[in-house]
C-alpha positions as a LaTeX table, in Angstrom:
\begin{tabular}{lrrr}
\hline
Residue & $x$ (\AA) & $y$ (\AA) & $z$ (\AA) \\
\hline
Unk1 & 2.49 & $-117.68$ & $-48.86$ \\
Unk2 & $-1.19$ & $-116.01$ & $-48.48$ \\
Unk3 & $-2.79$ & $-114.03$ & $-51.16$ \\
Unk4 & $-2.64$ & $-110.52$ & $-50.90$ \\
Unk5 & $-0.16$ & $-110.83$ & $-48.38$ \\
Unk6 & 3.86 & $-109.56$ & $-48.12$ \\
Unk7 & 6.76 & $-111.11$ & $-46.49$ \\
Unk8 & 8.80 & $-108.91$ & $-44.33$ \\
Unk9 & 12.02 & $-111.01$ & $-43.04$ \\
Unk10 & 14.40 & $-109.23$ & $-40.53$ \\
Unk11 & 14.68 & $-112.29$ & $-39.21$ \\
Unk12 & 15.23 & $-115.78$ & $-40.92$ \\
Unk13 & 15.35 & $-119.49$ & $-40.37$ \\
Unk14 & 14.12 & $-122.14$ & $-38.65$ \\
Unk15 & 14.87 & $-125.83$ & $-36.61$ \\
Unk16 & 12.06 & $-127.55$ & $-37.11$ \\
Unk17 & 13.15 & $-129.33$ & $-39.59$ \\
Unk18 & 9.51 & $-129.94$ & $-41.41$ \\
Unk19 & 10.31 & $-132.02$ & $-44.27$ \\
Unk20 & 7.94 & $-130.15$ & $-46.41$ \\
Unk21 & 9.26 & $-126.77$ & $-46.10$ \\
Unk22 & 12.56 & $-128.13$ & $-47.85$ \\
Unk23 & 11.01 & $-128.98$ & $-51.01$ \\
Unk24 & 8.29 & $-126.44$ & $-50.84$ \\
Unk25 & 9.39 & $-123.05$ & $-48.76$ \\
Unk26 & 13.32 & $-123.57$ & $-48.66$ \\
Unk27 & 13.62 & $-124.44$ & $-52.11$ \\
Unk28 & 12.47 & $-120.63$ & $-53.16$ \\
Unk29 & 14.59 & $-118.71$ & $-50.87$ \\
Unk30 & 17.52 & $-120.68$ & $-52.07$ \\
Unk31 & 18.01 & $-119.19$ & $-55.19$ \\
Unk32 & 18.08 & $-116.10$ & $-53.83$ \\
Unk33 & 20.52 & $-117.20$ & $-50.77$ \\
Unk34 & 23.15 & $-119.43$ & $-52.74$ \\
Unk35 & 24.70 & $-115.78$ & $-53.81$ \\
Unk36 & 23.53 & $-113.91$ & $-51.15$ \\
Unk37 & 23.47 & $-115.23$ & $-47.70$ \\
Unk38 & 24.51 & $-118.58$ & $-46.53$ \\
Unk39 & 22.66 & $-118.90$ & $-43.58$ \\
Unk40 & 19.81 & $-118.27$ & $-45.15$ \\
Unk41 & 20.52 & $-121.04$ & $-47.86$ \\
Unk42 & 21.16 & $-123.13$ & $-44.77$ \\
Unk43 & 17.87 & $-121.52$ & $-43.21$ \\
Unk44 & 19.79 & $-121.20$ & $-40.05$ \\
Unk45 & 17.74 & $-118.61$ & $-37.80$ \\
Unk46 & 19.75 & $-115.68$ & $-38.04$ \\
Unk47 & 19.07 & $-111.65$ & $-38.13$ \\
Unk48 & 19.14 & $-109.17$ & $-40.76$ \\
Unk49 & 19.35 & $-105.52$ & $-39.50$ \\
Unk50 & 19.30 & $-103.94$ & $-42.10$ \\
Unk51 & 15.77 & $-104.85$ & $-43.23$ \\
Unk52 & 14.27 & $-103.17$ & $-40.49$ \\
Unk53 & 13.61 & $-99.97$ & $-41.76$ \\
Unk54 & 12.31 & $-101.93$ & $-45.17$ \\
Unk55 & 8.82 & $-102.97$ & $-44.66$ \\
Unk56 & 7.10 & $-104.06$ & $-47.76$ \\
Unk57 & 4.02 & $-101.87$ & $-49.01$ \\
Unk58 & 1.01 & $-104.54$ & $-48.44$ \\
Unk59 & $-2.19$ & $-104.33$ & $-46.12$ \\
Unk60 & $-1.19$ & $-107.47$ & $-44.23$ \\
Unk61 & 2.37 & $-107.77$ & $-43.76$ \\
Unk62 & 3.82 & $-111.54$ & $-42.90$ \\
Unk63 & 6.59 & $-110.64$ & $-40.08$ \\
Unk64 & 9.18 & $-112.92$ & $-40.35$ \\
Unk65 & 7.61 & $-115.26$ & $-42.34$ \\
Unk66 & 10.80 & $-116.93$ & $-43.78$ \\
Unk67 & 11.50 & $-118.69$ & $-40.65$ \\
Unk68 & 9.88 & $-119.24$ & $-37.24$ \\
Unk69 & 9.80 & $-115.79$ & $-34.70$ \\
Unk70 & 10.08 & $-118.70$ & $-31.47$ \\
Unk71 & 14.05 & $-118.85$ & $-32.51$ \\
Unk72 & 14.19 & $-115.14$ & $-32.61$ \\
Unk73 & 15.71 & $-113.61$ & $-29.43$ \\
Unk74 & 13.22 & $-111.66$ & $-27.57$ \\
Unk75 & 15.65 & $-108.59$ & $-27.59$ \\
Unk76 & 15.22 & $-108.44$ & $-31.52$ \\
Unk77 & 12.14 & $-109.07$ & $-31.59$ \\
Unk78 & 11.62 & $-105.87$ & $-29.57$ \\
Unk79 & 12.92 & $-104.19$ & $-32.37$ \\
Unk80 & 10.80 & $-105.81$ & $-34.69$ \\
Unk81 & 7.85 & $-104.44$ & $-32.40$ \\
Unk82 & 9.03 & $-101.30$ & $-32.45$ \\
Unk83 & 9.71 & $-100.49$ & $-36.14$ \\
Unk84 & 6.28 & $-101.68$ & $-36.53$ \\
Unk85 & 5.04 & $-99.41$ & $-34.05$ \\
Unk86 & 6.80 & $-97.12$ & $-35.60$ \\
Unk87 & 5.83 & $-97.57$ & $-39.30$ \\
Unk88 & 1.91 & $-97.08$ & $-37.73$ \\
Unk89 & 1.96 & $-94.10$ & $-37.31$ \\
Unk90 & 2.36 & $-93.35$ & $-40.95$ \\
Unk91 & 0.34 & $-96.65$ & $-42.25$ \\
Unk92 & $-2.71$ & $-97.13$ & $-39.70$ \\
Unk93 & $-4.18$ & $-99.52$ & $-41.49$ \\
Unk94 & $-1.88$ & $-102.62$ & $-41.86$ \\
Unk95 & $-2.57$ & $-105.80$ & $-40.55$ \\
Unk96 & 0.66 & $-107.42$ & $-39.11$ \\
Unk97 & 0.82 & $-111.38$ & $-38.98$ \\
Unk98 & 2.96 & $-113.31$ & $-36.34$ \\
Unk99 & 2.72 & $-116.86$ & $-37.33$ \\
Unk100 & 4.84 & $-119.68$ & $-35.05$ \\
Unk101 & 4.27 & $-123.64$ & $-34.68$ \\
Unk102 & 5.87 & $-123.22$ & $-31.32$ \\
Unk103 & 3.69 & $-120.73$ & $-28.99$ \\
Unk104 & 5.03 & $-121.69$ & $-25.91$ \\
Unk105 & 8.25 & $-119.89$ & $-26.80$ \\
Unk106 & 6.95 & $-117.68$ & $-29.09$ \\
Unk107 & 4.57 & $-116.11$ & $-26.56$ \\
Unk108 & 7.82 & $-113.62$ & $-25.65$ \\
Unk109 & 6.22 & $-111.43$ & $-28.21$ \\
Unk110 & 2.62 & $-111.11$ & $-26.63$ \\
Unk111 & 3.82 & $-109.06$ & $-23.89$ \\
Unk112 & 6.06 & $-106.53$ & $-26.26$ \\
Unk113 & 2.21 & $-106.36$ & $-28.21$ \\
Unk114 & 0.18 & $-105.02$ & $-25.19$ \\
Unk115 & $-0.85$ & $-101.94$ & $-25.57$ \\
Unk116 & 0.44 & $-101.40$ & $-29.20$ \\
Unk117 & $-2.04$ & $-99.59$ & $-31.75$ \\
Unk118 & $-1.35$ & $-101.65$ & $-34.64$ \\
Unk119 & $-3.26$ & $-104.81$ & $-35.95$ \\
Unk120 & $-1.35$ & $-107.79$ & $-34.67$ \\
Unk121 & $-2.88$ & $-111.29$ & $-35.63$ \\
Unk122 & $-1.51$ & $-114.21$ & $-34.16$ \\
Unk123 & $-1.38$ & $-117.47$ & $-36.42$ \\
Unk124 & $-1.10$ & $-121.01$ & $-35.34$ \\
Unk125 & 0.32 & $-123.73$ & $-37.63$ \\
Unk126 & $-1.96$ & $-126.99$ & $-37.54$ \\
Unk127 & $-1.57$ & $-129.84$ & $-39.92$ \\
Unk128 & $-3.94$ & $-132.21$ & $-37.99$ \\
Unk129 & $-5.03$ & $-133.22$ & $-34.95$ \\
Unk130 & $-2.51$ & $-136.35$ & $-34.95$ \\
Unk131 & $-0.16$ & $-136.84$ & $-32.93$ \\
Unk132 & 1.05 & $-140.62$ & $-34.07$ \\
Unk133 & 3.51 & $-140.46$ & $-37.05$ \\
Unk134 & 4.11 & $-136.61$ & $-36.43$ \\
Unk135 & 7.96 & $-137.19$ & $-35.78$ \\
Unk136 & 8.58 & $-138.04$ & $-39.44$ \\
Unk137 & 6.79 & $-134.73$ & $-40.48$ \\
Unk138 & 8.61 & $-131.96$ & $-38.22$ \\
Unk139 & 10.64 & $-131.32$ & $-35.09$ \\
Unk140 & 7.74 & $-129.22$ & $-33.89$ \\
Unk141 & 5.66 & $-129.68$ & $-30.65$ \\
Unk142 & 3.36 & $-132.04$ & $-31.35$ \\
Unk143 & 0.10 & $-130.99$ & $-32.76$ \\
Unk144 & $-2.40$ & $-131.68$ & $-29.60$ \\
Unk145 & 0.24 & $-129.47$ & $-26.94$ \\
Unk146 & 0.94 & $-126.80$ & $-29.61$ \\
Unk147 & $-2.75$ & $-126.39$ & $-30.16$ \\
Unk148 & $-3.27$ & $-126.23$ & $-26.55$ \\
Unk149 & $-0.72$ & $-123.37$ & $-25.87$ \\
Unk150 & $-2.38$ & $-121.37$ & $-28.46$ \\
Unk151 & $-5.84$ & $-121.94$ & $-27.49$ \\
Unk152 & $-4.44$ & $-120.53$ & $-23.40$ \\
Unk153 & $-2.56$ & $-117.69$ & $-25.22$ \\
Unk154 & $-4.36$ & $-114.14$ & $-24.30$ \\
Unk155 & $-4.45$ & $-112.28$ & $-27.56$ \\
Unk156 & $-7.99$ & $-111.46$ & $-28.98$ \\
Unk157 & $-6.65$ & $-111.78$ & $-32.85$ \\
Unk158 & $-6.10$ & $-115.46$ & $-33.98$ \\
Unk159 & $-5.73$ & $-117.38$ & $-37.34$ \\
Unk160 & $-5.20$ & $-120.76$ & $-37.73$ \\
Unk161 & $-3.18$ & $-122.15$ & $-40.43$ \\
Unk162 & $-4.18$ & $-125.74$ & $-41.38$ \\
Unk163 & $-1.52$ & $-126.13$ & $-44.40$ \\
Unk164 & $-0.12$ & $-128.48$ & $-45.81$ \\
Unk165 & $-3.02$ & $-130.51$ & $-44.66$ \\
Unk166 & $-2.12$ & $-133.98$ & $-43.08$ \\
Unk167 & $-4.52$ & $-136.78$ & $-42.58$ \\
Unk168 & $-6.90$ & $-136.33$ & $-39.45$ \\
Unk169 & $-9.85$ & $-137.05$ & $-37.87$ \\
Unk170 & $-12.51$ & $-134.71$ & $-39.09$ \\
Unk171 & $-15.06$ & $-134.70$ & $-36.08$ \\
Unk172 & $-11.84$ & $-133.66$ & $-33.65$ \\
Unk173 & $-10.02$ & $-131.62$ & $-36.21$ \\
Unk174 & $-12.54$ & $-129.71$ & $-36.40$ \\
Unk175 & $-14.05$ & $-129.20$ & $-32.56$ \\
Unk176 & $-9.58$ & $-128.35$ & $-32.36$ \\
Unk177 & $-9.90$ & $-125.24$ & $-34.54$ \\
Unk178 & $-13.39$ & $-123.81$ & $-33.84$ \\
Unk179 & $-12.83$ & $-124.24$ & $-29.87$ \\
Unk180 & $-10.27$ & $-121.69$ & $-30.60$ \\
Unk181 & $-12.77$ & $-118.98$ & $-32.66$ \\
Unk182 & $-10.44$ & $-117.57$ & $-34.90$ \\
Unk183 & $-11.28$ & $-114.66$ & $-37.52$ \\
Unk184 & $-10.85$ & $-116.95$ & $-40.16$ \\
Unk185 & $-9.17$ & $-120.81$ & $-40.83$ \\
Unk186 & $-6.45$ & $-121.00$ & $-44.04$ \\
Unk187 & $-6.68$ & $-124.53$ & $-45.52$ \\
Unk188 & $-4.44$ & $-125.90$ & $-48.03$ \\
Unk189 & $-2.82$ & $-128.91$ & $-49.76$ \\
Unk190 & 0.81 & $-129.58$ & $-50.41$ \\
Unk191 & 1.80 & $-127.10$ & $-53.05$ \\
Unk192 & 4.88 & $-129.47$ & $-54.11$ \\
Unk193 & 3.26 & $-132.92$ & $-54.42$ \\
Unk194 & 6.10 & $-133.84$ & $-56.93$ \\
Unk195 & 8.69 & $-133.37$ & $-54.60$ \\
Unk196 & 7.20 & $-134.49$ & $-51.57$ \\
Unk197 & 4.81 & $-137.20$ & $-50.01$ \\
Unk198 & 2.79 & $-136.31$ & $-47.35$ \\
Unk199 & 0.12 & $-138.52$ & $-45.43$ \\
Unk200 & $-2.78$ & $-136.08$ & $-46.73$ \\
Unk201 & $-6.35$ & $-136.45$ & $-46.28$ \\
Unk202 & $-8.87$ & $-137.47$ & $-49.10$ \\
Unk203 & $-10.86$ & $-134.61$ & $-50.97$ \\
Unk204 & $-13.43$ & $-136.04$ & $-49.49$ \\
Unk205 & $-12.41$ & $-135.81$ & $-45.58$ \\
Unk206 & $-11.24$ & $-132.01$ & $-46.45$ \\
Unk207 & $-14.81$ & $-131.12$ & $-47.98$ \\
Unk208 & $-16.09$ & $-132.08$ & $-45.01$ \\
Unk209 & $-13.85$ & $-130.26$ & $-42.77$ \\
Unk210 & $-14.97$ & $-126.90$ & $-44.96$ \\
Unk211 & $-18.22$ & $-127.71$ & $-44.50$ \\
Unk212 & $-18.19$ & $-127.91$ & $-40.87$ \\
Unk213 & $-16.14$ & $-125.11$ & $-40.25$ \\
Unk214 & $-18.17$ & $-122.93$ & $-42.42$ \\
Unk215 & $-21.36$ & $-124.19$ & $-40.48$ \\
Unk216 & $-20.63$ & $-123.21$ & $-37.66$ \\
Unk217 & $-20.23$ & $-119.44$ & $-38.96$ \\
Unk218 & $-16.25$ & $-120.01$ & $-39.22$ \\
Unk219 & $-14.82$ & $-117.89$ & $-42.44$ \\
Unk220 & $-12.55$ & $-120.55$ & $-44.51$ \\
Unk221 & $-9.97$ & $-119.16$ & $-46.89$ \\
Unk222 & $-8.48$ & $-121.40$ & $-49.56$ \\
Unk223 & $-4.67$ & $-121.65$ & $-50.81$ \\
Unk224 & $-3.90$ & $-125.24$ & $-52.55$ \\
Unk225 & $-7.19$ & $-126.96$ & $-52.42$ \\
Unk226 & $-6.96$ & $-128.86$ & $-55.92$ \\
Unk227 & $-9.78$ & $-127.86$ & $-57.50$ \\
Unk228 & $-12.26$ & $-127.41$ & $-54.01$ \\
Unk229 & $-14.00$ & $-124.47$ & $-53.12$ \\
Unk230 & $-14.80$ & $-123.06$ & $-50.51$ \\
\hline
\end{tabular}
């Protein structure tokens, strides 16, 4: 999902329902899961154990990253916190992500981080700053009160996430993410624009978001940008 970047996936699934994620995200881990795991397949949030003591050999590691950790029960996700803390004391110097589009209930984990010694970065999933329309997209708090959890959360680390881009306004898009002075800003397009239709911004609108961003002394790192640079 990010370059340079592995996914480590004791836990799995998700119910937001984002109807990109089904043609995009789901649609790889199903051929895996048709044979393997059915709740997977069915991207159901469930656990696996037994990945736990697996963690993938990759400077920044993507916890959970096939699924959202909000649906994870806080008592696993204590034991996702400690194998990490764990595995640091051999690796020092991974970079752990913890990526959610639902912070209010995802914040369980901030407390279990306090005081760790790895490199914990939080993420925040933002399509746009629009609020209208957003219940045919995704189940998830809307964008304007998910942002606003994030932005109150007390971690010094944060990333945001603005992929698969949706149409927004580029003036408050853009005063959204740099109010919340994040290391660095992911943009990116639908990566499935055959099987899906999103309401996506013009090239246009996006190069201007980069350019603002990156103005303003923001880092900007590209994933499906269709043929822009940044």
């Amino acid at each position: 999902m990010y370059a340079n970047v592995k996914t480590w996936n004791p836990f799995v699934g998700c119910n937001h329902d984002c109807v990109y994620c089904d043609a995009s995200f789901q649609r790889q881990l199903k051929r895996w899961a048709k044979s393997n795991c059915k709740a997977c397949y069915n991207f159901t949030p469930h656990y696996h154990p037994d990945r736990l003591r697996r963690l993938p050999s990759a400077e920044t590691i993507f916890v959970c990253g096939n699924g959202d950790i909000a649906f994870c029960e806080t008592s696993f996700i204590e034991k996702i916190v400690d194998r990490i803390t764990e595995h640091y004391a051999r690796s020092p110097e991974k970079t752990y992500y913890f990526q959610s589009k639902n912070w209010a209930s995802a914040s369980r984990l901030l407390p279990l981080l306090e005081d760790k010694p790895f490199n914990a970065i939080i993420l925040e999933t933002l399509e746009t700053n629009r609020d209208e329309g957003y219940r045919r997209i995704s189940k998830a708090p809307m964008p304007s009160q998910r942002h606003k959890t994030f932005l109150e959360l007390n971690h010094l680390r944060k990333v945001i996430t603005a992929e698969p881009l949706l149409d927004f306004d580029v003036d408050v898009f853009f005063e959204m993410i740099a109010k919340t002075e994040p290391e660095y800003v992911w943009i990116g397009y639908n990566s499935k624009p055959a099987l899906i239709s999103l309401p996506e911004p013009t090239l246009d609108k996006t190069k201007q978001l980069i350019k603002l961003l990156k103005s303003s002394g923001l880092e900007v790192r590209g994933k499906e940008l269709r043929g822009l640079t940044v």
